[in-house]
N, C-alpha and C positions, 0 to 999 in steps of 0.2 A: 474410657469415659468415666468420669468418678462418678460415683451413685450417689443420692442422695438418702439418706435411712430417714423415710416416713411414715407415718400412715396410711397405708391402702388409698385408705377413703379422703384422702385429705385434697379441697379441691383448690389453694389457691398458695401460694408460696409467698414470704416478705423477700424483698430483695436485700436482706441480710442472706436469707436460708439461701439464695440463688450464689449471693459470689460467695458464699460458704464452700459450695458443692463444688464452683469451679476453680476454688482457692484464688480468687480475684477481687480484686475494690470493687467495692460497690458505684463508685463511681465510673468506671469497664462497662459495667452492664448498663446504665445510665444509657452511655457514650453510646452502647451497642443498639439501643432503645431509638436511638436518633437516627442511627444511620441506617440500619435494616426493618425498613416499612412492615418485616414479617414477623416483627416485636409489639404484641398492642397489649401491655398489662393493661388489667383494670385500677380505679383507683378507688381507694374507699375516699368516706367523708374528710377524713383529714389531709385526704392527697398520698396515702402511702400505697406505692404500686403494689399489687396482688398479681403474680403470674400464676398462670393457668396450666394446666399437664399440657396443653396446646404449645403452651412458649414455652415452655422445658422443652420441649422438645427441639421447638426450633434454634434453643439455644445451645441445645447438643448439636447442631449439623454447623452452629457457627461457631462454637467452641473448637467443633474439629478441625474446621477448615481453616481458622485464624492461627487458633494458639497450635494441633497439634502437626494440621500440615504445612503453616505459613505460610500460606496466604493473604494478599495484602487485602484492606478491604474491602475494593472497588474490585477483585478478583472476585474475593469471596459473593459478592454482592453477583458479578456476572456468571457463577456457577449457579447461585440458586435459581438465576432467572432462564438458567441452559437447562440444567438436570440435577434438579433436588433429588430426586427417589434415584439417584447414582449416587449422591452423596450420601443417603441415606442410608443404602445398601454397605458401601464400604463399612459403614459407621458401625453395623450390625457385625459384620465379618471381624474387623477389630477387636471389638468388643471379645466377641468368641473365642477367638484369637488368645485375646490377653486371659481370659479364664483358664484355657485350657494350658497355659503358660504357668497361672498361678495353680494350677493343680498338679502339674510334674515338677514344680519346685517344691513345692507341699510335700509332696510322695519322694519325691528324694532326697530331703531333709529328713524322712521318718526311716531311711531304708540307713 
């Protein structure tokens, strides 16, 4: 899952920064906004969506399920409503996964 490099304390994300992190249009997240009711940025006064570490997050479990395990998204939509904290889980293991990947390629470039 790409990370996004911010601030700690930072509580609300532009949906530039959002499809920045997942390298996607911003109109993806839009699209994704409509169709997974478990998408609720807030809006400021001029209407520009603000997401929350809340929807980061939930947009890590439908980043995964869409783009990395392809899933369609009426799929993706009947998993979250089956067993999100299994989707979640995986996501976590992945993740791990991919670090401890990028850390033996790391060390055997330097060896």
């Amino acid at each position: 899952m790409p990370k996004l490099k911010t601030d700690i304390d930072k509580l609300f994300y532009s949906i530039g920064e959002v499809a920045k992190k997942y390298k996607v249009n911003v109109s993806l997240i839009r699209f994704w906004e409509k169709e997974f009711d478990i998408l609720k940025p807030k809006k400021n006064k001029k209407g520009n969506r603000m997401f929350t570490k809340k929807d980061m997050e939930n947009l890590d479990v439908i980043f995964h399920l869409v783009k990395e395990r392809g899933f369609t998204l009426e799929g993706a939509k009947k998993k979250l409503k089956e067993n999100k904290q299994d989707t979640i889980d995986n996501i976590t293991i992945v993740n791990k996964l991919k670090e401890i990947r990028r850390f033996l390629t790391d060390l055997r470039e330097e060896l």
